[in-house]
C-alpha positions in Angstrom: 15.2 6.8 14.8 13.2 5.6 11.9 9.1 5.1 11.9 7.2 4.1 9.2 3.8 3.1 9.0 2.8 0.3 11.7 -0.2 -1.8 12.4 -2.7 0.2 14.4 -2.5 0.9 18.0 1.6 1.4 17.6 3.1 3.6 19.5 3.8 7.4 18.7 7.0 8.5 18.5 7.2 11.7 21.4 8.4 14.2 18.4 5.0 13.3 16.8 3.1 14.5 19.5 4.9 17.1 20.3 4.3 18.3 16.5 0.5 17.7 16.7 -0.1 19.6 20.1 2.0 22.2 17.7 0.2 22.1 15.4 -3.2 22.0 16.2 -2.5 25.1 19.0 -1.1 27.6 17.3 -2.4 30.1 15.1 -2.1 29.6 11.3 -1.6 25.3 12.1 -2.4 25.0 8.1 0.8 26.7 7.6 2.7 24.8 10.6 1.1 21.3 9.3 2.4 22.1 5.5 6.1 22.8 7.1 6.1 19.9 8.9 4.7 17.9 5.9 6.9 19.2 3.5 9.9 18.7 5.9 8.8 14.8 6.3 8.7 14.0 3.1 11.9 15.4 1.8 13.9 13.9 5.3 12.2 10.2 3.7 13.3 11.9 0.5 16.7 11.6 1.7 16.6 8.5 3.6 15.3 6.4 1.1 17.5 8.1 -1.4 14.8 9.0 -3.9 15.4 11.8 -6.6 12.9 14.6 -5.9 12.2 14.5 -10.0 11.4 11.3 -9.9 10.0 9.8 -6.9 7.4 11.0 -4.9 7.0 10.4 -0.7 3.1 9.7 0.2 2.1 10.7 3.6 -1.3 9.5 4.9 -3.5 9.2 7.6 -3.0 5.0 7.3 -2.0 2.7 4.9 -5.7 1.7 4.4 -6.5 5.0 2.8 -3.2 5.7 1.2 -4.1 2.4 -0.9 -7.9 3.2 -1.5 -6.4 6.6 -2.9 -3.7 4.8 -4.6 -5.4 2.3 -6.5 -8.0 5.0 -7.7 -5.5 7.2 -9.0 -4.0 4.6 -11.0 -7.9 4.0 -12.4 -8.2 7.6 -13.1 -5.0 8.5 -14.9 -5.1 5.6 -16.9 -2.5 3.5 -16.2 -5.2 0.4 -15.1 -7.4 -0.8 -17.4 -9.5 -4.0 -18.3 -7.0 -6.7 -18.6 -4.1 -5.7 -16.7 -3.4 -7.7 -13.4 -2.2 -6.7 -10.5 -0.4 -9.3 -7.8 -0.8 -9.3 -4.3 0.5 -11.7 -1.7 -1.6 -13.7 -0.1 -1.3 -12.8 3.6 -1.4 -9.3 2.3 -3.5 -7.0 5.4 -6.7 -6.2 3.7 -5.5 -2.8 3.7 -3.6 -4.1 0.9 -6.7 -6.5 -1.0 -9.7 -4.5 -0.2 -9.1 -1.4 -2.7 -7.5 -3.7 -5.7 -10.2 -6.0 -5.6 -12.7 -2.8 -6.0 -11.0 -1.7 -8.8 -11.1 -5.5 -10.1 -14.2 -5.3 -10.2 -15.6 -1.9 -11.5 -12.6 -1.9 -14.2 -12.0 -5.5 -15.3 -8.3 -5.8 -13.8 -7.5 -9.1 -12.6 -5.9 -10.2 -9.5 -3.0 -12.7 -9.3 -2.1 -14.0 -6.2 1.1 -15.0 -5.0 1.3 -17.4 -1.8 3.5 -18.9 0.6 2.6 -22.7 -0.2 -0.1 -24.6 -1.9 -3.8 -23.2 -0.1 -6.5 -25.5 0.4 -9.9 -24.8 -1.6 -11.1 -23.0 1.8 -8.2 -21.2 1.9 -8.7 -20.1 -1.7 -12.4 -18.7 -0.9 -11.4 -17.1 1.7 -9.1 -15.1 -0.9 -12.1 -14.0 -2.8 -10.8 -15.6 -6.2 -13.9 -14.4 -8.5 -11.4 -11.8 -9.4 -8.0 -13.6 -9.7 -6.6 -15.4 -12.6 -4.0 -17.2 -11.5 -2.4 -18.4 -8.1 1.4 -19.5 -7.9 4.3 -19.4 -5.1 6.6 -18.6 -7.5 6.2 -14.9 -8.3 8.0 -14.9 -11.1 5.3 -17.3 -12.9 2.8 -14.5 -11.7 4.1 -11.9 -14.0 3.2 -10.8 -17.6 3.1 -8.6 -20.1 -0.2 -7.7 -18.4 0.9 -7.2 -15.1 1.1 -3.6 -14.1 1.7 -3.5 -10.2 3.2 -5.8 -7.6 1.7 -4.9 -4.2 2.7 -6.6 -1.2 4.2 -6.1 2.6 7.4 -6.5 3.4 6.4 -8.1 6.8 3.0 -9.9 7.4 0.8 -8.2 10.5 -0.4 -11.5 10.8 2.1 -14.3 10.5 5.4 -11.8 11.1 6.8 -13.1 8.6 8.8 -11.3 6.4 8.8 -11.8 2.3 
C-alpha cells in the first residue's frame, strides 16, 4: 500500500498509528521518530526512484506547511527574486496559493495562473490577481525565461479532477 499526503480528515493507515503509539511511549521516541523518519524517506526514496544525491523526500506535518516552508526556503537561498514568476493552477487548494502569493508580495515575484477554461471577472477576483501577470489555459504560454517554479496538484480537492 501507498499513502501520500490526502486532504484532511483521511484516514490513517493502522501501521501509522501503530508507529505513533511507538513512538510517543517509549523511552528515547526522538531516537525512535528519526528511525522511522529516515526509514520513510528512503522507502519514497525508492519508490519514486529518486537518486539519494540528487533528490530529496520532504516529510511534513501537512502539505500547508510543507509549502509555507518551501516557498520561504526558496526566498532565503536565493533562488526567487523580484521578477521571477511562479505558476500555479487555478483550482490549486490554498495550501498551494496562500504561501506564493506571500512571497509575491514581500519579494516582487509574480504569479501566473494557469486555468481550466476562460474565468469570468469574478472568478478572476476571487484568484487574487494584484499579484499575477498573466492568465492562460495553455501552460505552455505561461512559461518564460522568468518562470522559476511550476506548482500545481495532480488532482483537485475540490473538483476531483485530475491535471
Amino acid at each position: 500500500q501507498i499513502f501520500l499526503e490526502n486532504a484532511g480528515g483521511s484516514q490513517v493507515p493502522s501501521q501509522v498509528i501503530e508507529h505513533m503509539v511507538n513512538g510517543i511511549s517509549h523511552r528515547h521516541r526522538n531516537l525512535i521518530g528519526s528511525k522511522a523518519k529516515e526509514d520513510a524517506r528512503a522507502t519514497m526514496m525508492t519508490i519514486l526512484g529518486g537518486d539519494p544525491s540528487t533528490h530529496t523526500v520532504f516529510l511534513g506535518a501537512n502539505a500547508t506547511s510543507l509549502f509555507h516552508t518551501l516557498a520561504e526556503r526558496f526566498v532565503e537561498s536565493g533562488y526567487l527574486r523580484k521578477g521571477d514568476e511562479v505558476v500555479l493552477a487555478s483550482e490549486n487548494h490554498m495550501a498551494n496559493v496562500i504561501p506564493w502569493q506571500r512571497i509575491a508580495k514581500r519579494v516582487g515575484v509574480k504569479i501566473c495562473w494557469w486555468t481550466r477554461r476562460s474565468l469570468s471577472e469574478t472568478q478572476c477576483a476571487n484568484l487574487n490577481l494584484e499579484y499575477g501577470t498573466r492568465m492562460s489555459t495553455d501552460l505552455d504560454s505561461l512559461l518564460t525565461v522568468n518562470t522559476r517554479i511550476v506548482c500545481l496538484s495532480h488532482a483537485s480537492n475540490v473538483l476531483g479532477s485530475i491535471r
